[in-house]
Every structure is written in structure tokens, then in C-alpha cells.
GUKE-94312 format. One record per atom (N, C-alpha, C): residue number from 1; chain; x, y, z. Coordinates in steps of 0.02 Angstrom, whole numbers, plus 32768, in hexadecimal, padded with zeros to 4 digits. Each point is the difference from the previous one (the first is absolute). Layout:
# residues N
 resi chain   c1   c2   c3
  NUM     A    X    Y    Z
...
//
This chain:
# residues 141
 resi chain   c1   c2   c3
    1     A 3500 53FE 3E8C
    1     A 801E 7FBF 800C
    1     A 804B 8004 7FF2
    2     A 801F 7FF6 8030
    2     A 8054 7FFB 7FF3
    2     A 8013 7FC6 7FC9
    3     A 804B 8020 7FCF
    3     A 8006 7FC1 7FE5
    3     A 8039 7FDB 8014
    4     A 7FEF 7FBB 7FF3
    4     A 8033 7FE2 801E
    4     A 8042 7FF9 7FBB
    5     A 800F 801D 7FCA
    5     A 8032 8005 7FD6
    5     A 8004 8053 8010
    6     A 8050 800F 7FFD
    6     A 8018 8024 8006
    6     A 8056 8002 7FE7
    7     A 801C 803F 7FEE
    7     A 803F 8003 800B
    7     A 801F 7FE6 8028
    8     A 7FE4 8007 804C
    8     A 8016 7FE4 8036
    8     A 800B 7FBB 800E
    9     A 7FD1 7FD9 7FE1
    9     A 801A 7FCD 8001
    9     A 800B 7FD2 7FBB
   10     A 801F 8035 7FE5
   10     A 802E 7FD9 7FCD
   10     A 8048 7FEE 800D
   11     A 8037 7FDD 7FED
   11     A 802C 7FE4 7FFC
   11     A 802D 7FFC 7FC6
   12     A 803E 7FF4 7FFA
   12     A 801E 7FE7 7FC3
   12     A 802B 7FDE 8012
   13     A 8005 7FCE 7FDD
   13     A 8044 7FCC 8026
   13     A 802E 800A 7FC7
   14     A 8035 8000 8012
   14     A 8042 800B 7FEC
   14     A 8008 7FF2 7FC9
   15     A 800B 7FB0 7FDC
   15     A 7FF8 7FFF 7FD1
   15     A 7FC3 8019 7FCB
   16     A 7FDB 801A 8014
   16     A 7FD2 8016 7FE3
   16     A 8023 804D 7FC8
   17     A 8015 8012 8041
   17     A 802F 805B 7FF7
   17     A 8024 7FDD 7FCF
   18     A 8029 7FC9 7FEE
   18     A 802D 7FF5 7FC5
   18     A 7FE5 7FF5 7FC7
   19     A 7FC2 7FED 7FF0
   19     A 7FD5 7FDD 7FDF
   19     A 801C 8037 7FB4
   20     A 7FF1 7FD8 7FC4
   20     A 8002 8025 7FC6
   20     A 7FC1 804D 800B
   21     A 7FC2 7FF8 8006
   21     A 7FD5 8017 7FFD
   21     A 7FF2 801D 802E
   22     A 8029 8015 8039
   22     A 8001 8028 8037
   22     A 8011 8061 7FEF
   23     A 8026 7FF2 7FDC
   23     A 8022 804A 7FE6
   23     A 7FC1 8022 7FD5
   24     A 7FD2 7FDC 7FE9
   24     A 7FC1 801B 7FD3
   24     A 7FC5 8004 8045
   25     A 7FF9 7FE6 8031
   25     A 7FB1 8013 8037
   25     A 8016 803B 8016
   26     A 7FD0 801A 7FEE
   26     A 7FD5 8049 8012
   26     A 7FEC 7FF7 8040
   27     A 8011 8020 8029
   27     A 7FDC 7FFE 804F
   27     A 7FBF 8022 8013
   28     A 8013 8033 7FCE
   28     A 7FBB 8031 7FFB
   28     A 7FC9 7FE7 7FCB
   29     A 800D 7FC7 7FE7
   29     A 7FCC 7FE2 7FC5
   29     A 7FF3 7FBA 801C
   30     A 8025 7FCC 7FEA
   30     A 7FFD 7FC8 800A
   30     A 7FFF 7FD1 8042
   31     A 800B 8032 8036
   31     A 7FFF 7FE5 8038
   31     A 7FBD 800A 8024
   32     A 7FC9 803E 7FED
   32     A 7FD8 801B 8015
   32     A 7FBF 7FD5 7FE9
   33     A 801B 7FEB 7F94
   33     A 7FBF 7FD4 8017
   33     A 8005 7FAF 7FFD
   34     A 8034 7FF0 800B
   34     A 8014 7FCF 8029
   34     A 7FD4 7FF8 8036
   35     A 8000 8035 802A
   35     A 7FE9 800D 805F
   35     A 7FC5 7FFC 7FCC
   36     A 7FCC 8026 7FE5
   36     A 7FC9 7FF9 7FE9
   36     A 7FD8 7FBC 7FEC
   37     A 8013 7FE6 7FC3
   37     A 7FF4 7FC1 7FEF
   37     A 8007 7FDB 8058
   38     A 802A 7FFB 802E
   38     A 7FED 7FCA 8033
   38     A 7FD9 801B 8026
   39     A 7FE8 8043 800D
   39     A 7FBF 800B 8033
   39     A 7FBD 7FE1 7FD5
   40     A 8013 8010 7FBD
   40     A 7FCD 7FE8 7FEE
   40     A 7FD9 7FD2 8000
   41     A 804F 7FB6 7FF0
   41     A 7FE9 7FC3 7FF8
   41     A 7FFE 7FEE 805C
   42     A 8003 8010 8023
   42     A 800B 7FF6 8052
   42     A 7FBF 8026 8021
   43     A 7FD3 8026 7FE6
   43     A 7FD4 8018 801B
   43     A 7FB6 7FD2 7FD8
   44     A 801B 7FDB 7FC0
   44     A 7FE9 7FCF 7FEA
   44     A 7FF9 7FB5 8022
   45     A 802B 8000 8012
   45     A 8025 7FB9 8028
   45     A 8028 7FE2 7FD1
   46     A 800A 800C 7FEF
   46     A 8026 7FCD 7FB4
   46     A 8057 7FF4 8013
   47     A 801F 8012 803F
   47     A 8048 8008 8003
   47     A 7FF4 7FB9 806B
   48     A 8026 7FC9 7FD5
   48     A 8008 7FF6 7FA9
   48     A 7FB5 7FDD 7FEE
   49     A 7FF9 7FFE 7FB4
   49     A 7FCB 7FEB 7FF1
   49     A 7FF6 7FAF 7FEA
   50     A 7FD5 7FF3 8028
   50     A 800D 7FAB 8012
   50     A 7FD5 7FE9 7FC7
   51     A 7FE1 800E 7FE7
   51     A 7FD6 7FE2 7FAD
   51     A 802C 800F 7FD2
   52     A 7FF4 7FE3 7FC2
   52     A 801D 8006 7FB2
   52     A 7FD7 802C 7FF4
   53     A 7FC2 800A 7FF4
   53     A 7FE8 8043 7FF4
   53     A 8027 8024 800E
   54     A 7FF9 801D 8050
   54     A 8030 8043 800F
   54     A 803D 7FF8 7FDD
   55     A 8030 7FF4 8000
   55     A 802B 7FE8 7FED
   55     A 8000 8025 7FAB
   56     A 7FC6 7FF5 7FE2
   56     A 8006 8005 7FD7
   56     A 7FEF 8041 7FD6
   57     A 7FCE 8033 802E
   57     A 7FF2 8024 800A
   57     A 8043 803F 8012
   58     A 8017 7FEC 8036
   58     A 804C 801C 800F
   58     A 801E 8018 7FC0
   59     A 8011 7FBD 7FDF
   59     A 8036 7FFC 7FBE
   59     A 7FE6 803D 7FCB
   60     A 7FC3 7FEA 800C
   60     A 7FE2 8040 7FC6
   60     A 8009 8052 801E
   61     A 800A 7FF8 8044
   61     A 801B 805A 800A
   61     A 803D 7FFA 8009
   62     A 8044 7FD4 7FDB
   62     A 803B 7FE3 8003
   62     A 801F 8001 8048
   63     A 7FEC 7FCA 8015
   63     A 7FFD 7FDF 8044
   63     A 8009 7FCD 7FF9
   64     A 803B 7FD3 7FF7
   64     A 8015 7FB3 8003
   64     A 8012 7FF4 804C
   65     A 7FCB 7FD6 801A
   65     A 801C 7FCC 8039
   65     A 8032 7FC8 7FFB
   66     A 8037 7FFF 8012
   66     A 8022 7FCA 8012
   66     A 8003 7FC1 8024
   67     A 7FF5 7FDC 8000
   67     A 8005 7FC7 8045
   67     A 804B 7FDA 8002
   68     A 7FFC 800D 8034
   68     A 8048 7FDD 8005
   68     A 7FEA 7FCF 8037
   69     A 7FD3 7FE4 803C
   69     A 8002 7FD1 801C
   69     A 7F98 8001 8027
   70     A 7FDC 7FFE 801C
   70     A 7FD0 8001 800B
   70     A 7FFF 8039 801D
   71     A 801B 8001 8029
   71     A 8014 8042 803B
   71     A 802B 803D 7FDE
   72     A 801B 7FFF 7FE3
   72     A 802A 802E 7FD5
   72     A 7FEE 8011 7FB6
   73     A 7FF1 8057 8004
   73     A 7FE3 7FF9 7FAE
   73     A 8032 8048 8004
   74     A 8000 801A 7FBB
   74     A 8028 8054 7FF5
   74     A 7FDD 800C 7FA6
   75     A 800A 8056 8007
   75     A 7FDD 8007 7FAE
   75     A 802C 8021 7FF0
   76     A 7FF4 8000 7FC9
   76     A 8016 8032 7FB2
   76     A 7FBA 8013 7FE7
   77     A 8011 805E 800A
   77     A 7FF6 803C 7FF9
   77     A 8023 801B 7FC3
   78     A 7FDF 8004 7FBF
   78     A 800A 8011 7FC9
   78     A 7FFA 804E 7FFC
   79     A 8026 803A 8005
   79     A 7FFE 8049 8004
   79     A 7FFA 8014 7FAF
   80     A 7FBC 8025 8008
   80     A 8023 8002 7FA2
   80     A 7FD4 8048 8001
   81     A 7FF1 8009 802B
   81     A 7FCC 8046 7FFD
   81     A 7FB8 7FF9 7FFE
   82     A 7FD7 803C 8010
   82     A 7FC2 7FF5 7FDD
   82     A 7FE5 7FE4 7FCD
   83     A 801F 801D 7FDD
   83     A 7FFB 7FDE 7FA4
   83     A 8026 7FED 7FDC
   84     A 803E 7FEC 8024
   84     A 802C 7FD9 7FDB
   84     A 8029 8022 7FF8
   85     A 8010 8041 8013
   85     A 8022 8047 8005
   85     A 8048 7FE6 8007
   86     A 800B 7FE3 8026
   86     A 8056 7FFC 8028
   86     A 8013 7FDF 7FE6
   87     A 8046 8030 8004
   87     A 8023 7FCE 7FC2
   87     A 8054 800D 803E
   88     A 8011 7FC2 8000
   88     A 7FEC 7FC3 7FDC
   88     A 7FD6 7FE4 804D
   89     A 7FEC 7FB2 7FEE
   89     A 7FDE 8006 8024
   89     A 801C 7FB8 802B
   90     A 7FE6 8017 8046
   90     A 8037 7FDC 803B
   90     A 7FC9 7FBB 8025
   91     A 801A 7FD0 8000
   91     A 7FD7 7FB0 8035
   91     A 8026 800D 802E
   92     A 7FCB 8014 8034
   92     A 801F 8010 8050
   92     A 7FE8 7FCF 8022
   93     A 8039 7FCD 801B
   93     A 7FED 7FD3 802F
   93     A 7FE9 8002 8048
   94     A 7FCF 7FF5 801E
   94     A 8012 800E 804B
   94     A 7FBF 7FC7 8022
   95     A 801E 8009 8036
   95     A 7FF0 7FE2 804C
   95     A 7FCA 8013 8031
   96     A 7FC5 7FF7 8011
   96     A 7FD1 8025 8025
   96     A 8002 7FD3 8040
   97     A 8009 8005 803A
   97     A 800F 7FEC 8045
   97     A 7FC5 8003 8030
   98     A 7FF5 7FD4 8021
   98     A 7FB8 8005 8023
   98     A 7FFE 804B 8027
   99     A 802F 801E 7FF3
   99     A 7FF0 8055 8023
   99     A 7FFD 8019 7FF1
  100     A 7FE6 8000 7F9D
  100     A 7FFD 8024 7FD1
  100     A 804D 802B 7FFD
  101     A 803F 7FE5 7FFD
  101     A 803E 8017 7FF6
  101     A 800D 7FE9 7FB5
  102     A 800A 802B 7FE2
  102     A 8010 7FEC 7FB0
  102     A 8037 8003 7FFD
  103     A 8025 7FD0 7FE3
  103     A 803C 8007 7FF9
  103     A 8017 7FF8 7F98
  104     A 8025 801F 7FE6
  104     A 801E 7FFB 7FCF
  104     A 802D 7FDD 7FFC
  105     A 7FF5 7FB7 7FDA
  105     A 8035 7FC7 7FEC
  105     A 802D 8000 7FCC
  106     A 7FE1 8043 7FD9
  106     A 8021 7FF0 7FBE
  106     A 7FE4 802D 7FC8
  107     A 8022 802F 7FF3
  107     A 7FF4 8035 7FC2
  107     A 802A 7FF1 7FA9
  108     A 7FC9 7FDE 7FDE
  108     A 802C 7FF2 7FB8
  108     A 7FDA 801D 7FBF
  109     A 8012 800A 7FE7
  109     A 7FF5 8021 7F9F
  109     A 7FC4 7FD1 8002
  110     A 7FC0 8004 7FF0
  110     A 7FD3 7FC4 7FD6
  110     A 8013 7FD6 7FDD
  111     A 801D 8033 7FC8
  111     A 8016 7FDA 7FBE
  111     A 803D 7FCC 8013
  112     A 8026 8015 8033
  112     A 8038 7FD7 800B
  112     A 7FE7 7FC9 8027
  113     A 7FBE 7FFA 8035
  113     A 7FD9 7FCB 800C
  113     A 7FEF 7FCD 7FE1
  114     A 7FE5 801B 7FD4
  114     A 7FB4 7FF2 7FB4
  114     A 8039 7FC6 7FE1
  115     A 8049 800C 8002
  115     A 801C 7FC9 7FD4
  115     A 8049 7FEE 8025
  116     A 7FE5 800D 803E
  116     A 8036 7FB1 803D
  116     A 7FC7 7FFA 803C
  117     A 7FCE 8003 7FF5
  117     A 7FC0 7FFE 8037
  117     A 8012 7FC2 8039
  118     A 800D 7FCC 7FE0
  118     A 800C 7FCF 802C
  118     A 8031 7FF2 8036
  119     A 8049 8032 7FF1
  119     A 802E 8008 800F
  119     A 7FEB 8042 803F
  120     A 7FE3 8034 7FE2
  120     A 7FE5 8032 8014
  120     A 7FF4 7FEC 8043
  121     A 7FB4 7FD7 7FF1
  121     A 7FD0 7FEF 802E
  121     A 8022 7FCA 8044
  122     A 8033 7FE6 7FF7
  122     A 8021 7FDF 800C
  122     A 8024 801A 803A
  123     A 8026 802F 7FEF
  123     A 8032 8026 8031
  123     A 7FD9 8027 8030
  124     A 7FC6 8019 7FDE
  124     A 7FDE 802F 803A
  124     A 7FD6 7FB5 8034
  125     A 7FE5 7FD8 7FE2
  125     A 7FF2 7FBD 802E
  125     A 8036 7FF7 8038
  126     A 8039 7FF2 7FF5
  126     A 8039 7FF5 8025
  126     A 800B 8050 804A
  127     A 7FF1 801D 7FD6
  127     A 801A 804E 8021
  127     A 7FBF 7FFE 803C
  128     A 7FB3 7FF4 7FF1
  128     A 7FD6 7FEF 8029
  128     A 800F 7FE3 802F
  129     A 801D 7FBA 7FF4
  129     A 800A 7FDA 8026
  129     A 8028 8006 802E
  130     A 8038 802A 7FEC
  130     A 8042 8012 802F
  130     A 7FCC 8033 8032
  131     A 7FCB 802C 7FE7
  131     A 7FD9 8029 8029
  131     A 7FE4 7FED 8026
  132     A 7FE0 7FD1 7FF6
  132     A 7FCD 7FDA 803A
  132     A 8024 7FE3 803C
  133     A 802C 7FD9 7FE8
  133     A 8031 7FEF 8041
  133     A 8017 8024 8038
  134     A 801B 8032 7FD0
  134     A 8022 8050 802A
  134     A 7FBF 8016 8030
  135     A 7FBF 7FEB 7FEB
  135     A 7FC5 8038 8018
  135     A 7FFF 7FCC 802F
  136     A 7FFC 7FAB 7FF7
  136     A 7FDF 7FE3 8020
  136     A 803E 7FF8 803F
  137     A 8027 8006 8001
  137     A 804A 7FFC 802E
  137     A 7FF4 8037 803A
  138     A 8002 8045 7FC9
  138     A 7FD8 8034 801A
  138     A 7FBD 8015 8033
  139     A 7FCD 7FC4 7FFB
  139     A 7FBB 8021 8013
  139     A 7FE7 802D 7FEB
  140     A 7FFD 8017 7FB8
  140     A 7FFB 8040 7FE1
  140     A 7FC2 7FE3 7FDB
  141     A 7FDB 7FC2 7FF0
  141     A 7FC2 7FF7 7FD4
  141     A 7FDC 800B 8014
//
């Protein structure tokens, strides 16, 4: 069965590349099970996952869904390793597109999350939003 996550269709948007927590992702670590965790939850059905269960389920393999409007959701991807290994450890924001195109919204420190989260969560909301437009302007969803 082919998968539909790949390198290939990953992305990074620009501000993302500036991000504090960009200079720490591993391409050869953190991006791979990134791609992992979403075949997973996508061969599940869970992307996106329309119950609080799922939802909640996600969070526990550090998988935060976002909502930003009914139609518009994005997660944070907590990289911390198998076992907690990586140090330090990175909330990778991103974007999944009805063509399974992942895009990266936003690479930051945890810890630097964990205590401006709202602010955090905030900017990458906004950065979505500037995405969706671009896609929907585009024909790219």
C-alpha cells in the first residue's frame, strides 16, 4: 500500500525556517516520525479527528489539534524522541491539506511554548490562516 506521507510532500513555509526551534529539527529524526505518527493516525481515519475522544487519544501520542474555524484545523507535534531522548525537545506546528501536503507552520523550543503557549498558539493560528487563503486563492486544497 503506498503512503500517502512522505518527504515529498512535505513543505516549510518561510517563517517557519526563522522560527527559534528550527536550527534544533533533525531531518533525519524528527521529520520521519512526524511522516510516521500521520500515516498512522490517517490510515486510522483520525486526520482530522472529529470526536473528543480521538482528539484525545492523539494528545496522548503528543498530537494537539488546533481549531481555528470549522473548516480549518492545524497540530502541534511534540518531538521529544522515543523516550524522551531529545533534547531539547521541539512543538512542530503543521498543516495537513486535503492532498495529504504537510506543511510546517512553525518550529519552537517546548519549553519556550509551555510558558507563552497562548501567544505561541496564536501566531501559528494566524500563519494558518495566511495559508489557507494562499491555498484557497491558489486551488491547492
Amino acid at each position: 500500500m503506498p503512503r500517502r506521507f512522505s518527504d515529498k510532500s512535505l513543505r516549510i513555509l518561510k517563517e517557519a525556517a526563522d522560527d527559534a526551534g528550527f536550527a534544533h529539527l533533525r531531518a533525519d529524526r524528527d521529520i520521519p516520525m512526524l511522516l510516521a505518527f500521520l500515516e498512522r493516525f490517517d490510515a486510522l481515519g483520525w486526520l482530522p479527528p472529529i470526536d473528543l475522544e480521538k482528539r484525545r487519544l492523539l494528545a496522548a501520542h503528543d498530537v494537539i489539534m488546533h481549531v481555528v474555524r470549522e473548516d480549518l484545523c492545524f497540530y502541534e507535534f511534540v518531538s521529544k524522541g522515543a523516550r524522551g531522548e531529545r533534547q531539547p525537545w521541539l512543538s512542530i506546528f503543521f498543516h495537513v491539506d486535503t492532498a495529504a501536503a504537510v506543511r510546517l507552520c512553525g518550529v519552537e523550543l517546548t519549553k519556550q511554548v509551555a510558558s507563552r503557549r497562548a501567544v505561541v498558539v496564536e501566531r501559528m493560528r494566524m500563519r494558518v490562516e495566511v495559508l489557507d487563503n494562499w491555498l484557497k486563492r491558489s486551488k491547492r486544497t
